[in-house]
N, C-alpha and C positions, 0 to 999 in steps of 0.2 A: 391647333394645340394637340401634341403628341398624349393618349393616355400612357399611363405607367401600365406595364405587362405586369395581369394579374396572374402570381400563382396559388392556386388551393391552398390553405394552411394545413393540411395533411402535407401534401407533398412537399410543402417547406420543413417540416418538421422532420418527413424521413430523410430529405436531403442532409440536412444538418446533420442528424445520427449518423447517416452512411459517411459523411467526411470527418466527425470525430473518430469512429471507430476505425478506421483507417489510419487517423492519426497516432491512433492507441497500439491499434495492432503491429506498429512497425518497431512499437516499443522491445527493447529486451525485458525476459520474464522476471518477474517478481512475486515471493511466494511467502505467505504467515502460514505458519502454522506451530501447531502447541507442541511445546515437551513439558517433562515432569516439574521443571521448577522456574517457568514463562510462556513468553509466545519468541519464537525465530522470525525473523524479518531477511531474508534469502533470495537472493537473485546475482545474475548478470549485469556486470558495471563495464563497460572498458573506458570509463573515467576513474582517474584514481581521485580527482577534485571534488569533482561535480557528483554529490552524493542523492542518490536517490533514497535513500532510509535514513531517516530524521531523530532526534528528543523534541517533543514539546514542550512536555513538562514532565512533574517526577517519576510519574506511573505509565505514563502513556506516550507513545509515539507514531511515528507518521511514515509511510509507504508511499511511493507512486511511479505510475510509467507515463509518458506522451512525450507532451514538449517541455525541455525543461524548465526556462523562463515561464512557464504558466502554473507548474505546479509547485516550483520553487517560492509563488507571490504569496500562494497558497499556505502553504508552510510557514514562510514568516507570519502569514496573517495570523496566524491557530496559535504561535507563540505568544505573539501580541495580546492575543483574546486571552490567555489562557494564563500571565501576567498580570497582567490588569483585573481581570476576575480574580485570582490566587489573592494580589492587593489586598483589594475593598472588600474581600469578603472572608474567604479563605481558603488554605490550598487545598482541603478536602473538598471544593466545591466545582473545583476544575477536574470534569469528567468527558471520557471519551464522547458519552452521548451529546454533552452540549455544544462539543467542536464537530461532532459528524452530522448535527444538524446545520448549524454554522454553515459549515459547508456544501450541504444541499441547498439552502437558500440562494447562496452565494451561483453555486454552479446554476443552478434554475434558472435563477432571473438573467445571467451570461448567455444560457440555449437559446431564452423565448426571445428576448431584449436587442442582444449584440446581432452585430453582422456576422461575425462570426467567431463558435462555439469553445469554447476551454476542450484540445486534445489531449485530456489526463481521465485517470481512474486513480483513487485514492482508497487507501486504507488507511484508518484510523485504530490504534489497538491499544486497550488499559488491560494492566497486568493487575490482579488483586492479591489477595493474602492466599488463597489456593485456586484450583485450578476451576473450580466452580463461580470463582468472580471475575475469573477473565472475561473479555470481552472484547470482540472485533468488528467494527461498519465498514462496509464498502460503500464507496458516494461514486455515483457515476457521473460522467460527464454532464447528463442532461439534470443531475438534484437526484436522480434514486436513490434513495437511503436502503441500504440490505443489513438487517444483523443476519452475520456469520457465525459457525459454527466450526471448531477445531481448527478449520484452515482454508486457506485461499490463495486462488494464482491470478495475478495481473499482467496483460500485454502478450506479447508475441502468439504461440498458438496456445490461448487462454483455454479451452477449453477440452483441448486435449490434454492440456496439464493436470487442471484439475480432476480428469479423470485417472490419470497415473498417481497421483495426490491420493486418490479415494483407495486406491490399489495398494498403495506403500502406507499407507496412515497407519500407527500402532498407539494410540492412548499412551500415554503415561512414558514415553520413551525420553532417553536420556537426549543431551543436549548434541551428544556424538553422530549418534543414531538419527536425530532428525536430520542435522547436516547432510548424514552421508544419504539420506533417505530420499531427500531435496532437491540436493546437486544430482542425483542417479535421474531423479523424474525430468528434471529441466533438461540435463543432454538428450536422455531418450528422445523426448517429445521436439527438440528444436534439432536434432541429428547433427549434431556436431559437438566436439570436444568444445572445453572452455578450460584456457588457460588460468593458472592456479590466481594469480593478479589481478584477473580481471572477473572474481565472487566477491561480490557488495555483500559484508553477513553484520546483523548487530542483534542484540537480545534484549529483554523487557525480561530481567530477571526479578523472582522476589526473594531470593538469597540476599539481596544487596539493600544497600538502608535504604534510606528517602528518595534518592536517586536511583532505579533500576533499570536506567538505559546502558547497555555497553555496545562496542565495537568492537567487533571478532578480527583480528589480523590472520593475514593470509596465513602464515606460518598453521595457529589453531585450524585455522579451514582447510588446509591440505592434509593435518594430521589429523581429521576424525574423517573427510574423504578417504583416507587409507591412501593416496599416491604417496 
């Protein structure tokens, strides 16, 4: 009788991170971060379809890179939760935090349990009455729950984004200025142009009533880039 080849539960675990994050990293960049009247939801699409920046519900919406049938499941699921909650209880009860725990769970038990790991990183963002009640989670692949602060970048060379993010960041800037501010950090950092068609942009504004999710058309997104 053959044993099963044991391996360590550390080295199972780094394996799994090093094949999610590779699955993340191949991702195109995606980038929240705050202006004066929301949070911008910003990146690289070359699907006009297949949308990476989400509505969940009325305040809050949803971000992500990897694969997309995985974060796509994701997505529906936070809608579903976040329905059904609004329901039976009410729609002020449906907040960022209890979808980006949601989804730490969810991703957790997929890292420890499954064969193999959800390739996604997810932002979850509530927009409030000013800019002192917004609020952004990052859930990682493995469950890490992170609250964020002003802004954040997801996938391709994440972390050199965000440090061109920390470089360009201006508090209180208009909805123009973050665009153009955005779009400037993502080509720097990935070296190559992006055609005007293929910028995924939508806002979590609190100008707007009950509803504060929009969709930025290329047209606005080439005009505050300045091409």
């Amino acid at each position: 009788m053959n044993m099963p080849m044991y391996v360590p539960p550390e080295q199972l675990v780094k394996d799994r991170a090093e094949f999610a994050m590779k699955g993340i990293g191949r991702g195109r960049p995606i980038a929240a971060i705050q202006y004066d009247n929301g949070v911008l939801l910003f990146g690289e699409n070359p699907s006009a379809t297949l949308h990476k920046i989400g509505e969940i519900y009325d305040r809050i919406a949803f971000a992500a890179v990897g694969r997309f049938n995985e974060f796509e499941s994701l997505r529906v699921a936070g809608v579903r939760y976040a329905d059904v909650k609004g329901y039976n209880y009410g729609r002020t009860d449906v907040t960022a935090r209890g979808l980006a725990n949601g989804y730490a769970q969810t991703l957790g038990q997929i890292f420890i349990h499954e064969v193999k790991p959800y390739e996604v990183a997810v932002v979850i963002v509530e927009v409030g009455d000013s800019a002192d009640e917004d609020v952004m989670y990052r859930v990682q692949f493995d469950g890490t729950l992170i609250d964020i602060q002003s802004f954040t970048a997801l996938g391709g060379s994440e972390e050199a984004l965000v440090e061109a993010l920390t470089e360009s960041y201006q508090a209180g800037a208009t909805l123009a200025d973050a665009i153009s501010r955005t779009a400037a950090a993502i080509v720097t950092v990935e070296e190559s142009a992006v055609a005007p068609e293929r910028w995924e942009a939508a806002v979590l504004d609190r100008t707007l009533g009950r509803r504060r999710f929009r969709r930025l058309d290329t047209q606005e997104i080439v005009a505050a880039i300045g091409e």
